[in-house]
C-alpha positions in Angstrom: 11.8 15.8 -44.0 8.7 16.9 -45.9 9.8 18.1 -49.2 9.3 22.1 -49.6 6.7 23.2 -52.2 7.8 25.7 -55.1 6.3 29.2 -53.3 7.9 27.6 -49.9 11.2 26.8 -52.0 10.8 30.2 -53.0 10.3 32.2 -49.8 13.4 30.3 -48.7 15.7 31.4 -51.6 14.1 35.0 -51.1 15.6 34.6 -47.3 18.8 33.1 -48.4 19.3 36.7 -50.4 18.1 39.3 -47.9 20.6 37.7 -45.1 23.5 37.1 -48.1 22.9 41.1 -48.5 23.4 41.8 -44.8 19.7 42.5 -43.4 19.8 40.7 -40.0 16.5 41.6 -39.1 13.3 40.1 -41.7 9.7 39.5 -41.5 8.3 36.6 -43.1 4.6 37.2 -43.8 2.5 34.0 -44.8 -1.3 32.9 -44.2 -2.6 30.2 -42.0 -2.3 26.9 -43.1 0.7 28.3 -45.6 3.1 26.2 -43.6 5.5 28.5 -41.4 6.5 26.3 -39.0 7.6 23.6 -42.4 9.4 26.7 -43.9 11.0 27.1 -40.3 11.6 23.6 -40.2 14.3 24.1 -43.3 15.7 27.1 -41.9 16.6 25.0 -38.5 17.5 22.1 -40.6 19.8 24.3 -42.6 21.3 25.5 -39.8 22.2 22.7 -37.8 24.2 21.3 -41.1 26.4 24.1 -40.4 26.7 23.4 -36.7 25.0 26.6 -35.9 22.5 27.4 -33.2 19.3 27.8 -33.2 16.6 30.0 -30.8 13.0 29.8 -32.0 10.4 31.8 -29.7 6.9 31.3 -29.2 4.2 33.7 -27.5 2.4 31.4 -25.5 3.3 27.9 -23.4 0.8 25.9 -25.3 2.7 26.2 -28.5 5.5 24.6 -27.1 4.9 21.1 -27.2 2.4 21.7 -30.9 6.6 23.4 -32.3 8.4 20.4 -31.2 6.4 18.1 -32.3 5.9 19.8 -36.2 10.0 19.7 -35.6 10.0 16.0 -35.0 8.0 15.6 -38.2 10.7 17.0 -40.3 13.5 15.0 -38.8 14.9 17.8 -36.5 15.4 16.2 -33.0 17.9 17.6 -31.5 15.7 20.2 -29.6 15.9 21.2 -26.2 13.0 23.5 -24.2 13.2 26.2 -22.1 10.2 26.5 -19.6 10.2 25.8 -16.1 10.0 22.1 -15.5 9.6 20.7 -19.2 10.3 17.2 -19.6 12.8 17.9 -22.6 15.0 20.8 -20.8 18.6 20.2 -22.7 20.8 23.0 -23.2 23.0 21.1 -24.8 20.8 21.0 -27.5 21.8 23.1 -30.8 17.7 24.3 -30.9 16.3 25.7 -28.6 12.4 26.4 -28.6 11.5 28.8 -25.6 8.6 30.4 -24.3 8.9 34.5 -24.3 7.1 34.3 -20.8 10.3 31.8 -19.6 13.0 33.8 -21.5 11.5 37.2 -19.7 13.1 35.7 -16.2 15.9 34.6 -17.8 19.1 35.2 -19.8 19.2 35.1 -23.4 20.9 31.6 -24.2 24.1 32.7 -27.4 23.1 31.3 -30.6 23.0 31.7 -34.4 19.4 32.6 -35.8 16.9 33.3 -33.7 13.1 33.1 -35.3 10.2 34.9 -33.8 7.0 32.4 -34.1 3.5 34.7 -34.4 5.9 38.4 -34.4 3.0 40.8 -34.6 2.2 39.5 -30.6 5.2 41.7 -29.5 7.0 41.8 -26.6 8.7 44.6 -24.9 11.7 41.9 -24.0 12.1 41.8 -27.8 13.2 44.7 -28.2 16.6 44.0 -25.3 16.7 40.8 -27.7 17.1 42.8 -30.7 19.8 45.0 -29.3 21.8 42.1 -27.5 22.0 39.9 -30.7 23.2 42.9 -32.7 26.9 42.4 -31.9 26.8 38.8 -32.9 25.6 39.8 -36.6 22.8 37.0 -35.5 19.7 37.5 -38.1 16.3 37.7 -35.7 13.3 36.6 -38.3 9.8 36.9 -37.3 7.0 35.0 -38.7 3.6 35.5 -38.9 0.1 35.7 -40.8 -0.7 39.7 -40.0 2.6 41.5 -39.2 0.8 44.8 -39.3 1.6 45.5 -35.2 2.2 49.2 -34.9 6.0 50.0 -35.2 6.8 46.8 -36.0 8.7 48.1 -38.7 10.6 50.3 -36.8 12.5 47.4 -34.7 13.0 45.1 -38.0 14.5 48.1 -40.0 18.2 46.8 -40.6 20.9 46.6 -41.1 21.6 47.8 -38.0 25.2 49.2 -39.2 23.8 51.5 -41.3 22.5 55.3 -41.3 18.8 55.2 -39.7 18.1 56.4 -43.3 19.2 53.0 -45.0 17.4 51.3 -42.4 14.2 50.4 -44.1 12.2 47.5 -42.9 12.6 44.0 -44.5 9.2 42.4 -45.0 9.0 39.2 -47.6 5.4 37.8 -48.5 5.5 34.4 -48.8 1.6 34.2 -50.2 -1.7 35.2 -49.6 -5.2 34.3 -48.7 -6.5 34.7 -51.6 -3.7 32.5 -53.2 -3.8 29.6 -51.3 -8.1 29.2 -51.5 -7.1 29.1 -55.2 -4.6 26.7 -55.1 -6.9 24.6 -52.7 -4.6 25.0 -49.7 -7.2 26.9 -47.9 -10.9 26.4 -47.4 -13.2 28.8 -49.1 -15.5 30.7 -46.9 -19.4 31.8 -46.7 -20.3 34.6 -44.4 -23.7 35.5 -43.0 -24.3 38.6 -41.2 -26.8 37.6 -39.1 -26.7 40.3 -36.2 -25.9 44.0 -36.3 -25.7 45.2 -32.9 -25.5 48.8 -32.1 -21.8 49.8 -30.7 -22.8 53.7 -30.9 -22.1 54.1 -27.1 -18.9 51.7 -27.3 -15.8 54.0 -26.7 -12.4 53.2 -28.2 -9.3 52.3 -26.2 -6.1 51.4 -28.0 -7.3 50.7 -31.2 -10.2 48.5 -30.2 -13.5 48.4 -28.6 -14.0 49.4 -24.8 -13.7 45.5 -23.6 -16.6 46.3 -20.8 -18.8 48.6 -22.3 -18.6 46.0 -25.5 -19.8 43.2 -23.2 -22.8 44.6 -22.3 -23.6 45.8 -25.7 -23.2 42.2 -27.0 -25.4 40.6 -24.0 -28.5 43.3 -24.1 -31.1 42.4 -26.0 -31.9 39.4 -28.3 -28.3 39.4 -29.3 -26.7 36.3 -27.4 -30.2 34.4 -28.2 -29.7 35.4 -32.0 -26.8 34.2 -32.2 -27.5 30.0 -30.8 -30.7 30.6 -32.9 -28.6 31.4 -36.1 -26.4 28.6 -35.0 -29.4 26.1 -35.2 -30.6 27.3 -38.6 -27.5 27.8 -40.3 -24.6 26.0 -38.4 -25.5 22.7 -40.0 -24.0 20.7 -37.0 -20.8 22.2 -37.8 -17.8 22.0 -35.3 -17.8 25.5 -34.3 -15.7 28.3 -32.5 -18.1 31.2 -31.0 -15.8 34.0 -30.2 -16.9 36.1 -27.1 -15.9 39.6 -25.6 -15.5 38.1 -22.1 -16.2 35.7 -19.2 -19.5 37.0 -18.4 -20.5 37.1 -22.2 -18.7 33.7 -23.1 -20.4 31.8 -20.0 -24.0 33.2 -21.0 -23.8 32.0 -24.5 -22.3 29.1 -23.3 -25.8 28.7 -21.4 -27.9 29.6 -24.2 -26.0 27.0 -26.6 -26.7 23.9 -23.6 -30.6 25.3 -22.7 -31.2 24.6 -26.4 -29.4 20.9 -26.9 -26.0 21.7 -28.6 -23.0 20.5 -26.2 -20.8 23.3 -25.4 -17.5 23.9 -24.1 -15.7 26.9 -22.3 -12.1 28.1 -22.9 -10.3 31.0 -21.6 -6.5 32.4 -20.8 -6.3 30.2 -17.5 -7.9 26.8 -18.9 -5.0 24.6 -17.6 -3.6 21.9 -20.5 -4.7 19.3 -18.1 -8.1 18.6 -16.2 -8.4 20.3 -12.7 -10.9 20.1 -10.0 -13.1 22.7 -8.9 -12.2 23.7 -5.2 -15.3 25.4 -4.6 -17.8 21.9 -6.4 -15.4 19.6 -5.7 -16.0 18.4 -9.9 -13.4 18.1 -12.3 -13.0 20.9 -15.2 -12.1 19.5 -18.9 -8.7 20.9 -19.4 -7.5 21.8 -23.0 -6.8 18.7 -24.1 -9.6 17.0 -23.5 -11.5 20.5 -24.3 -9.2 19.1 -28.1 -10.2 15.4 -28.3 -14.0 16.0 -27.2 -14.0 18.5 -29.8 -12.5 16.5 -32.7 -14.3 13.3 -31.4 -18.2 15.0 -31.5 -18.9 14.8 -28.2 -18.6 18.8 -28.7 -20.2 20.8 -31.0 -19.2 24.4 -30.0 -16.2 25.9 -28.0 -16.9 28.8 -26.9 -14.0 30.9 -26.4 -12.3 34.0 -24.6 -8.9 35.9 -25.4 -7.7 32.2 -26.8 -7.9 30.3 -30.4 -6.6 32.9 -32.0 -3.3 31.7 -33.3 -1.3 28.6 -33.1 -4.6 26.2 -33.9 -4.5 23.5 -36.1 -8.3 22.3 -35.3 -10.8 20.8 -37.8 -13.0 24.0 -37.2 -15.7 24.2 -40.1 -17.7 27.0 -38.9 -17.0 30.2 -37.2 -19.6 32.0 -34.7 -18.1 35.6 -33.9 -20.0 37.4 -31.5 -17.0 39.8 -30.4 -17.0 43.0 -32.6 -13.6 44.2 -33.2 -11.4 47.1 -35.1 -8.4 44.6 -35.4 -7.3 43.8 -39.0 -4.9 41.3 -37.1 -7.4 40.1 -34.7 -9.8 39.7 -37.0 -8.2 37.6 -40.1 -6.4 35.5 -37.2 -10.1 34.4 -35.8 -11.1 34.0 -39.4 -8.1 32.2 -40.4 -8.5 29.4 -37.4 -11.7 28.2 -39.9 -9.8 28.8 -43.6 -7.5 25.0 -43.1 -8.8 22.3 -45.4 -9.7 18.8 -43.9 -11.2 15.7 -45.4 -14.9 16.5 -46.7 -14.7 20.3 -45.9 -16.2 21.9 -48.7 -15.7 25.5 -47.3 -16.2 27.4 -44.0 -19.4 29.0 -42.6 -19.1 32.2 -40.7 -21.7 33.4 -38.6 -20.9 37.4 -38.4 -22.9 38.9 -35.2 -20.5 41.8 -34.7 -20.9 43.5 -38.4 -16.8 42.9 -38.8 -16.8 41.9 -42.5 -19.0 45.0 -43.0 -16.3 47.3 -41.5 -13.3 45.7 -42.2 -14.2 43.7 -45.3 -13.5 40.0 -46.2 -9.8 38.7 -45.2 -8.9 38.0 -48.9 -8.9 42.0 -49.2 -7.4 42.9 -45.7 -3.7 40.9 -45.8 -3.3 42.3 -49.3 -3.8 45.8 -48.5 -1.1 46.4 -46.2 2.2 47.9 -47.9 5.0 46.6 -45.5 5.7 47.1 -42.1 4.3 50.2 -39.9 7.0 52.2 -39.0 7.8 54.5 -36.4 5.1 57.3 -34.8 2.8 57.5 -38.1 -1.2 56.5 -37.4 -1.6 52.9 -37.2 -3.4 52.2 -40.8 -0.7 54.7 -42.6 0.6 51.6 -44.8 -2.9 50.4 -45.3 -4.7 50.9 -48.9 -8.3 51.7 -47.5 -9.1 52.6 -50.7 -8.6 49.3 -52.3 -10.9 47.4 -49.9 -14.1 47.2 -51.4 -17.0 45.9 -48.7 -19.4 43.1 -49.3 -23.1 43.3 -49.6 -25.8 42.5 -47.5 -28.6 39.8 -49.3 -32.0 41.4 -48.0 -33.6 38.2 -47.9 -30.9 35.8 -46.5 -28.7 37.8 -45.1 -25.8 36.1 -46.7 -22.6 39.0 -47.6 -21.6 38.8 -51.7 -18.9 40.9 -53.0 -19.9 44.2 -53.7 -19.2 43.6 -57.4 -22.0 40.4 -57.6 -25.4 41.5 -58.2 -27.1 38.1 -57.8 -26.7 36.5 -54.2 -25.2 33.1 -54.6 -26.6 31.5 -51.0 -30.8 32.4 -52.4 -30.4 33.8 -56.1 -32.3 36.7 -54.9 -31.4 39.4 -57.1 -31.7 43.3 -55.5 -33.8 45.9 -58.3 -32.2 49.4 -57.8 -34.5 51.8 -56.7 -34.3 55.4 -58.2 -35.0 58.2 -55.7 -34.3 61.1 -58.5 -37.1 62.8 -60.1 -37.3 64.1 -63.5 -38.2 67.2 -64.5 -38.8 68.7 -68.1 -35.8 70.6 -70.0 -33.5 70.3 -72.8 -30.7 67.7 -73.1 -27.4 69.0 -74.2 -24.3 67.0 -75.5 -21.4 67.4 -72.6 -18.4 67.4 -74.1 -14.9 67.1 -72.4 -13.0 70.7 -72.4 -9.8 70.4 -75.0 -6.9 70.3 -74.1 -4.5 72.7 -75.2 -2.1 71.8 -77.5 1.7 73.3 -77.5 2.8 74.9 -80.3 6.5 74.3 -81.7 8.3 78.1 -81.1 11.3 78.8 -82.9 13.8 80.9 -80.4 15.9 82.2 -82.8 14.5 85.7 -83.7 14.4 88.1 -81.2 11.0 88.4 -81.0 10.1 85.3 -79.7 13.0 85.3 -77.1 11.5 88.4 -75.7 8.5 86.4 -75.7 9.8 83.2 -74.0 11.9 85.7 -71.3 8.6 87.4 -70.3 6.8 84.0 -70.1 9.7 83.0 -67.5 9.4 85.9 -65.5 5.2 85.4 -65.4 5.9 81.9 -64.0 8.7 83.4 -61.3 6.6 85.3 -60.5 3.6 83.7 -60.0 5.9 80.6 -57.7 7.8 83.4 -56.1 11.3 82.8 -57.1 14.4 84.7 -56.8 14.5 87.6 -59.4 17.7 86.0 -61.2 15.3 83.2 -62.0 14.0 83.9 -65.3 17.5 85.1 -66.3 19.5 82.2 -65.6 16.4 79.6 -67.2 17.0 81.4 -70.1 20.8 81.3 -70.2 20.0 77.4 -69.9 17.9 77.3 -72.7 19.1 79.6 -75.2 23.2 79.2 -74.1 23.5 83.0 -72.8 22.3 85.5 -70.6 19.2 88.0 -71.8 20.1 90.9 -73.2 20.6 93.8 -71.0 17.2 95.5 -72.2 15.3 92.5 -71.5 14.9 93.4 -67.6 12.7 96.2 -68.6 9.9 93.7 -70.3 6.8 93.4 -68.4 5.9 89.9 -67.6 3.5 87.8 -70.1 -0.2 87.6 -69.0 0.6 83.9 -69.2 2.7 81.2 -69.8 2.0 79.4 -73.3 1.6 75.3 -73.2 5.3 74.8 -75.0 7.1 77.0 -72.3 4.8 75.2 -69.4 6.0 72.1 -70.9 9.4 72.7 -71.0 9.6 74.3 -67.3 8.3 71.3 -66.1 10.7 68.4 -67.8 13.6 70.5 -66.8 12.0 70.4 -62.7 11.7 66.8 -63.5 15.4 66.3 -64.4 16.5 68.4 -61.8 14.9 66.3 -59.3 16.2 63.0 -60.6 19.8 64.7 -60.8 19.2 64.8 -57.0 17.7 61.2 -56.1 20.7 58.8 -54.3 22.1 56.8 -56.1 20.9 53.1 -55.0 22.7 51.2 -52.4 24.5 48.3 -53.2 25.1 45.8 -50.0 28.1 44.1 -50.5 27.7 40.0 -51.4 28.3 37.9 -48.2 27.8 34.0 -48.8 24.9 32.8 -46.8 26.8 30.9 -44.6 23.8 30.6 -41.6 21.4 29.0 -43.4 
């Protein structure tokens, strides 16, 4: 088995904890190319020494065969498979790795841990999963690059035995984008914007764009032709992924990228894994696999690609053409992320942005770290996202390559942009501006009767003024001074204002009020971490 590295070693202690502390329900959030499926791998492996079972899910058919084989890597062969008429059906087998389309027909098999490959892709049948595995104390842990599906939060919360209040989701980041280009793990990327097409008329459903009105935005105009011609002039004979909005839009750039010389392929949701023949031709269609070996052998330069290559794809992919516009922090870094794995002699990945998606939604290194946790409940969908922290690139005038905004001088042409002032002067006097003082409190000494007259009428000014209860003055100054005001006192008018020393110390005694009132923090009781 493939030896863990330190941050891996790490994310699996940090696991270890939150289950020895009784959360049953955790989301481990890690980048492509981070190694889930190795960190899995020692979960599984960790569990079968303890002669527990193990469920691991995945969201799509294809993945299947891609888990069981990374499984076989690490030693773990003792796997069985459920979906329909799979070679390696055994459930006898202490892991299982299921498809969520197979499990939907059928009964959840009893086992120990289950793990959720690629979580933020969820499944109403979850959800029954979540509640039927809750009387076996079974820990359900999701993986995945973007976790930021709306109310994911909301069905990891745990431990389920607890108040709804205690219940806060369990999230543990394993690393980031960012992290691993700097630790070489990931390819570093260069984005061009080459295209900015006009999605004014483009409604919103869901989240995204209008899928039909979005296709025929992308297709009018010089837009599909842009983006082959880009291709050419930029692409550098890259292996390549185009991203389209749909069939119609994916077969016409698939025609533009042949009628200019550059061998294409075509790839949507019902490409079988194997080649099939064309009822209607009579010819034989490349199946995914070959669509794989063609690609990796050269014989293909482009795949061109529909509602697929998202997740789960381990390809040499060196350059990214997206020509589908999207609102989808998750869709988005998931495309990018197919192009961010290192191979021999990659020095970094090209992106070819048609859709103006870094210009709304910024680079990936920004997007996965400004998500805090899991969305929970009914809130808006970006409610745990610091917008404020994402800082968008910049647009090169002359080479339309995008900098960060905090990098004056392009690094793709050196071209250097000369800021432009549009404000006119006008004659007048200067004067210095200087910052209004603050005022200063000054020490009062509340044992004369003076100044507790003084400090009394202050209190009722600032009752007053918040609208508290009459008795409110009287019984802050019983807490200050150790008795109740004289009976006289009630007569005094209130102060015009509250000095800076009385302001001061109305406020630290709000303060320690409201930390007198915070719960105290729970504790969970230490259980061994027996299931891992």
């Amino acid at each position: 088995m493939r030896k863990l590295r330190e941050d891996q070693e790490w994310a699996l202690d940090q696991l270890r904890t939150h289950i020895a502390a009784g959360h049953r329900r955790i989301v481990m959030q890690a980048p492509t190319g981070y190694g889930k499926t190795i960190l899995a791998s020692a979960v599984v492996s960790g569990a079968i020494k303890k002669s527990n079972r193990v469920l691991f899910t995945v969201p799509a058919v294809s993945l299947i065969d891609q888990t069981m084989e990374m499984f076989y890597q690490q030693g773990i062969t003792d796997v069985g498979v459920i979906q329909a008429h799979h070679a390696m059906t055994n459930w006898d087998q202490p892991v299982q790795i299921a498809s969520v389309q197979t499990l939907m027909k059928r009964t959840m098999p009893e086992c120990d841990i289950v793990l959720v490959d690629e979580v933020h892709r969820w499944f109403n049948v979850y959800t029954k999963w979540l509640d039927y595995t809750t009387g076996w104390q079974c820990p359900v842990i999701g993986l995945s690059a973007t976790p930021w599906s709306p109310s994911l939060g909301t069905y990891f919360a745990g431990p389920r035995n607890y108040a709804d209040e205690d219940r806060k989701p369990c999230l543990i980041v394993a690393s980031t984008i960012q992290n691993l280009i700097d630790e070489g793990r990931l390819s570093p990327f260069r984005v061009f914007a080459s295209s900015h097409p006009d999605l004014s008329d483009v409604s919103t459903v869901a989240g995204d764009y209008h899928e039909e009105q979005l296709s025929k935005a992308m297709q009018r105009g010089t837009l599909v032709g842009d983006a082959v011609e880009t291709w050419l002039r930029l692409g550098e004979n890259r292996p390549t992924f185009c991203y389209a909005v749909d069939r119609a839009h994916a077969m016409h750039l698939k025609e533009k990228f042949e009628a200019a010389g550059v061998p294409c392929a075509y790839q949507d949701g019902n490409t079988k894994d194997a080649d099939t023949r064309n009822k209607a031709s009579g010819l034989w269609v490349d199946g995914r696999k070959t669509i794989r070996r063609k690609f990796h052998d050269g014989e293909i330069k482009v795949v061109v690609s529909v509602g697929t290559l998202t997740t789960g794809v381990d390809w040499d992919v060196r350059c990214l053409s997206i020509c589908r516009p999207t609102k989808s922090d998750m869709l988005f870094t998931q495309i990018v992320g197919r192009g961010l794995r290192t191979a021999e002699g990659k020095a970094d990945c090209l992106i070819l942005d048609h859709s103006d998606n870094h210009a709304r939604l910024g680079f990936v290194t920004s997007i996965d770290v400004s998500y805090e946790g899991l969305h929970v409940g009914k809130t808006p969908m970006h409610s745990n996202r610091k917008d404020d922290g994402i800082r968008l690139p910049k647009e090169c005038p002359k080479c339309a390559f995008l900098r960060p905004p905090t990098t004056p001088t392009c690094p793709a042409c050196g071209f250097t942009a000369k800021v432009v002032s549009t404000v006119e002067a006008q004659a007048g006097e200067l004067r210095e501006l200087k910052p209004k003082p603050k005022p200063v409190p000054v020490p009062r000494d509340l044992s004369s009767t003076v100044e507790r007259e003084i400090f009394f009428r202050e209190l009722k000014a600032h009752g007053i003024a918040k609208g508290y209860n009459a008795n409110w003055a009287a019984n802050v100054y019983r807490e200050k001074i150790g008795s109740f005001p004289p009976a006289h006192f009630k007569w005094l008018d209130p102060a015009a204002g509250v000095s800076p020393w009385t302001q001061n110390w109305i406020t630290s005694r709000m303060i320690a009020y409201a930390r007198s009132k915070r719960p105290a923090p729970r504790v969970f009781p230490y259980r061994p971490p027996t299931l891992l």
